[in-house]
N, C-alpha and C positions, 0 to 999 in steps of 0.2 A: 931551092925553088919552093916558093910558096904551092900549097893544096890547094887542088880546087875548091869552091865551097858549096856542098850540094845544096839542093832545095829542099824543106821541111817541107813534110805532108801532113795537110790539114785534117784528113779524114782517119787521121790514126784513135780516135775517143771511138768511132762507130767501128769498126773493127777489135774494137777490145770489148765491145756489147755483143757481137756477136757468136764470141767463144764460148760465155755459158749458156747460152739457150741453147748452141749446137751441144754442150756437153750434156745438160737436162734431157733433151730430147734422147740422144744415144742412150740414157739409163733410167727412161722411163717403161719401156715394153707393153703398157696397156693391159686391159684385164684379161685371165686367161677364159676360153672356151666355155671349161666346167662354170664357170665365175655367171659369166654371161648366160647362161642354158638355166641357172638355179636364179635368177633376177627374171627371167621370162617364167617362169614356173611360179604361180600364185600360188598360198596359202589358203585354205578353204578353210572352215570349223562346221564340222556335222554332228548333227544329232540320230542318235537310231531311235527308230520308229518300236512303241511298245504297245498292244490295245490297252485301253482300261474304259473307266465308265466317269460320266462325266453328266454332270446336276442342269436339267434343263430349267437354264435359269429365263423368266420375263418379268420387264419390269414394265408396269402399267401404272397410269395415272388413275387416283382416287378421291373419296371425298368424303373426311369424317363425319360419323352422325352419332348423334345420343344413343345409350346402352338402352333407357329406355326414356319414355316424354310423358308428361302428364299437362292436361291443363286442369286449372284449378276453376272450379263451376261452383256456381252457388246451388245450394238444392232448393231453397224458398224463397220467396220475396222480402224484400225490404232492404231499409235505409244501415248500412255501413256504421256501425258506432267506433270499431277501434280496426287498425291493421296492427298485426302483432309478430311483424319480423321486419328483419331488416332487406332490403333490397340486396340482389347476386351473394347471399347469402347461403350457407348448409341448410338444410331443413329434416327435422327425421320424418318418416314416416309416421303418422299420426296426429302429428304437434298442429295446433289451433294457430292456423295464419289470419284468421276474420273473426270478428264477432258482429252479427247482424243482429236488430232492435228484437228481442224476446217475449215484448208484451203480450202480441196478441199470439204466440204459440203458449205463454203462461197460461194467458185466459182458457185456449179450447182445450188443452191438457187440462184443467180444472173442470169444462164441462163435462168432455166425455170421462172425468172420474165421477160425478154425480151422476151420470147417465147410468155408468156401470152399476151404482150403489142401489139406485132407483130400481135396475132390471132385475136385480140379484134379490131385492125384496119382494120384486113381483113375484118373481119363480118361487121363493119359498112359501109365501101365501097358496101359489099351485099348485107347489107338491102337495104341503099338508093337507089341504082340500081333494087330493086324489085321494091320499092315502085314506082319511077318514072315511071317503066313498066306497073302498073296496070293502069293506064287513057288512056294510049295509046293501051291498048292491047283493053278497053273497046271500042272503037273508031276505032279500027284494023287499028290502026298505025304503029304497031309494033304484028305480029304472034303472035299468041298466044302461041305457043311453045318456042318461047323467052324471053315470058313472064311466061312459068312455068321454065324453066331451069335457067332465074334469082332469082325465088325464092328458086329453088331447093340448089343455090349454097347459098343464105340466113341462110338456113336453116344449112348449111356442115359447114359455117364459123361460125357460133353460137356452133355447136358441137366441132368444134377444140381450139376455146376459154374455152369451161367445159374442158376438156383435159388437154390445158397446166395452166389452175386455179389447178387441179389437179396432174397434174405433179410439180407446186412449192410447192404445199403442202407437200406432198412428199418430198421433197427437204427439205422445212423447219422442215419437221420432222426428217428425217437423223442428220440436223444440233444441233436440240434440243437433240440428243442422243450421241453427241459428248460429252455431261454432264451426266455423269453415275448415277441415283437418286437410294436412297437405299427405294425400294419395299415395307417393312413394319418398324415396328419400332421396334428396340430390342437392344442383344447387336450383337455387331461384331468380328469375331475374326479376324485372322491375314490375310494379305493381301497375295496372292500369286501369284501375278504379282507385278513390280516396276515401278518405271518411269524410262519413254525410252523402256520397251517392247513394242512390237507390239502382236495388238489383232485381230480376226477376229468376225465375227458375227456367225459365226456356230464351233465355238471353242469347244471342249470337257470339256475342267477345265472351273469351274469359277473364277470370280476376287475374291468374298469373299465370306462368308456366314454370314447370319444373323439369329437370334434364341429370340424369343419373352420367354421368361423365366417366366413373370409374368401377368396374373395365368400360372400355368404347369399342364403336366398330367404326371401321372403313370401307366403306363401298367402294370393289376397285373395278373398273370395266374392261372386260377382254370382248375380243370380236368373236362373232358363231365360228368365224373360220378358223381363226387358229386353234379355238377349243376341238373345233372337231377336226382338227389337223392330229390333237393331242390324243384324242380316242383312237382313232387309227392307228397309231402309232404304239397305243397303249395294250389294245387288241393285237397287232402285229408282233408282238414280245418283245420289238426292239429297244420299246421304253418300258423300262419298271416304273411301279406308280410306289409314291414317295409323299409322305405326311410335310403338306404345306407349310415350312416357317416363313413369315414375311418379315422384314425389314421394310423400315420408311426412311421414306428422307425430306426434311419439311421444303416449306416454299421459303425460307434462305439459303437452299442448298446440305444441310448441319444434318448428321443424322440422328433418327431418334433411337434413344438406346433401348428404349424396351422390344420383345420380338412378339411377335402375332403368330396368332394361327389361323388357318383359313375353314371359315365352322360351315359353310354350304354355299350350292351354285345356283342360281335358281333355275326353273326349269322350263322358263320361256324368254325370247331373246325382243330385245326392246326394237320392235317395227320402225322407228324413228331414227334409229343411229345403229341398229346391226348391232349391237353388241348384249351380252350376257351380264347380268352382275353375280359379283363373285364379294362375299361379305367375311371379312378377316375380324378379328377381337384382340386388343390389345390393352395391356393393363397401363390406366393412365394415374399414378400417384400423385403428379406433380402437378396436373391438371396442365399441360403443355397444347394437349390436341384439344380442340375446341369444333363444335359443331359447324360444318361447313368449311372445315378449311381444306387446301388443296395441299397435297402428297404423292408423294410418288413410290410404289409398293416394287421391290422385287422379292420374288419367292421361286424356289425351285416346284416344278409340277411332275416332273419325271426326271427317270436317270437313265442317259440315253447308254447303252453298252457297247463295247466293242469299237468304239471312236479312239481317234488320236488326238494326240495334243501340239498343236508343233506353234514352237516358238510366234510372237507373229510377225517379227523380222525376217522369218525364213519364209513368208509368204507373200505375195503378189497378186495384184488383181488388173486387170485389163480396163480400156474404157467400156466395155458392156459390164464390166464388175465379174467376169469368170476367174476362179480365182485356180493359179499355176505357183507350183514348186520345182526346185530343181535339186535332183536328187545325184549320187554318183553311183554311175554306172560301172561299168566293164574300163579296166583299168584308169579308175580314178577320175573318170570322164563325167562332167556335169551331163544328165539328161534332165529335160525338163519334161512337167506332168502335169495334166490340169485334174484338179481334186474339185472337191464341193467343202466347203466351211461354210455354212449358215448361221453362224455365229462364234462369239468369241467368252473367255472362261478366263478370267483374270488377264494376265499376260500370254496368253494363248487362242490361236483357233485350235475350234471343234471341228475335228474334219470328218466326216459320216463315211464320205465316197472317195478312192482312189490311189489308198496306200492301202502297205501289208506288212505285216509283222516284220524288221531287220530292215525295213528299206532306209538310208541315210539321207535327212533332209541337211541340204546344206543353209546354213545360218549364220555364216561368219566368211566376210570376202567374197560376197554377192556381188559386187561392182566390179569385181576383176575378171569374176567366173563367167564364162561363156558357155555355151553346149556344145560337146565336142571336141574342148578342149585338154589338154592333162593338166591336171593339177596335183598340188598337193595338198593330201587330205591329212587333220587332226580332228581329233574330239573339239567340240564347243567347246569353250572356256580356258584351254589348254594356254599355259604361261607361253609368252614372248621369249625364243631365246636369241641372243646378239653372240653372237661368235667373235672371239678379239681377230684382230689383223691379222695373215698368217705372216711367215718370213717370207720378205719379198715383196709385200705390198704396198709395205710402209704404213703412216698412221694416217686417218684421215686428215686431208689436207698439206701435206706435206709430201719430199719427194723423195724414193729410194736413190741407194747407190750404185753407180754403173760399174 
């Protein structure tokens, strides 16, 4: 007898799928507890809180000026014969920039020398006629009243002699200023008179100007109020007072390498704009800073004591700008604290108000850390460690065995 012939079954391909994912599943087990509790548990990085002292730095806007200025003036009248420098040139101090027309100070330097010569003969005619008066006046040969009024006239021609000695002086001095000398020494800029204008001696324009450039100042402006924020502070002991260096930084942003001092404040505050000037000196070789240009000055004024420095990642500020750290507390727990930082010191705030010597500002895993939380605390900066797979877990990505 022929076998029956059973029916194949078609769904025997998904039942041979479904054996290893039941087996996968059976020797998978999932992470253990400990596993799960140490992946809830964040990483913090703290820093501990140490005082020290810390450079109160401002930086204020400025504006270069000449060390010093001269204009150049004629002292007498007349017509321009030669200019005897080059325009935005050096100049020493002394050296002949003008020569104006010297005839007519030749001439009266020539009068008042004959004037002089004239007086000086009269006087000796004087004297000798006293003198001869005196033996005869003593013997009353001659009045005595003729014998004082020949001295009296001795006397007049000796004064008219200092006169016209003073009168060619004079003269010679006019002549000397026919030669225009440049007052100090700097540079010069352009000349605005020619040759062949005429000048006078009380003229409005000058002939040129001169600007001594090297050392310079820069006038830098602070407000009454932060200055006397600075005195209180400074009367208060909290800030030590510290020898102003400045630094500048030009108007390309570049900085300039030489450093200034700060040489006085003045002693009244400009009604117009509230503010103080404060005049720094800085050596210009290169001749970089020029009169009038705009800069920007920071200098330390004081050195505040007993402030912190905390990272400024490890700080936070509010929409009213109050500024809060979060520090760990009693068993590893973020607390949070609102401080005061009124400014910032390289990559740090200055914190005046609201830490204490040991307190731990956290600075690293801010986004994980909560307050109130536990976590786990390290030092800032502390390496990354990755622990390998244990047994049992398998490697990432892949499955253990059941």
């Amino acid at each position: 007898m022929l076998s029956p012939i059973l029916p194949v079954r078609r769904n025997l391909p998904g039942v041979a799928l479904l054996l290893p994912l039941a087996l996968l599943a059976g020797c998978g087990g999932g992470p253990s507890p400990d596993a799960r509790r140490a992946k809830r548990t964040p990483t913090v990085g703290y820093v501990v809180m140490k005082p020290t002292t810390a450079a109160q730095t401002t930086e204020l806007t400025g504006r270069v000026t000449a060390y010093e200025t001269s204009q150049v003036r004629p002292q007498v009248s007349g017509l321009i014969l030669r200019r005897m420098f080059t325009e935005g040139a050096l100049v020493r101090q002394g050296q002949t920039l003008y020569e104006i027309d010297p005839s007519l100070f030749v001439a009266a330097a020539n009068q008042a020398r004959a004037n002089l010569q004239a007086a000086q003969a009269q006087a000796e005619a004087a004297r000798v006629q006293a003198e001869r008066f005196k033996p005869l006046a003593e013997i009353q040969a001659v009045s005595a009243q003729d014998y004082t009024n020949a001295v009296a006239s001795a006397r007049q021609s000796a004064a008219l002699v200092a006169q016209a000695r003073a009168a060619l002086q004079t003269a010679q001095v006019n002549l000397r200023f026919t030669r225009v000398p440049a007052p100090i020494s700097g540079r010069i800029g352009r000349s605005l008179f020619t040759q062949g204008a005429l000048v006078t001696a009380n003229q409005a324009d000058p002939l040129a100007l001169i600007q001594r450039l090297d050392p310079i100042f820069v006038d830098i402006q602070q407000s009454s109020g932060d200055l006397l924020a600075l005195r209180r502070a400074l009367a208060s002991g909290g800030v030590l007072p510290t020898k102003a260096r400045v630094t500048l930084k030009l108007e390309d942003g570049t900085d300039y390498g030489e450093t200034g001092e700060v040489e006085f404040t003045e002693v009244t505050v400009d009604p117009a704009t509230g503010t103080v000037t404060l005049r720094a000196r800085f050596a210009n070789p290169r001749g970089i800073l020029l009169p009038g240009m705009f800069v920007r000055a920071q200098f330390a004024q004081g050195v505040a004591t007993g402030v912190f420095l905390v990272p400024q990642q490890g700080l936070t500020r509010d929409a009213k700008g109050n500024a809060t750290v979060l520090l760990l507390g009693p068993g590893n727990k973020p607390v949070e604290r609102a401080v005061v930082a009124p400014r910032t010191q390289g990559a740090y705030w200055v914190v005046t108000q609201g830490l204490k010597a040991g307190d731990r500002v956290i600075t690293e895993g801010l986004l994980a850390a909560k307050p109130g939380m536990a976590v786990k605390a390290v030092p800032a900066g502390s390496p990354q460690r990755i622990k390998p797979p244990t047994k049992g877990q398998g490697a990432p990505g892949g499955g253990g065995r059941g």
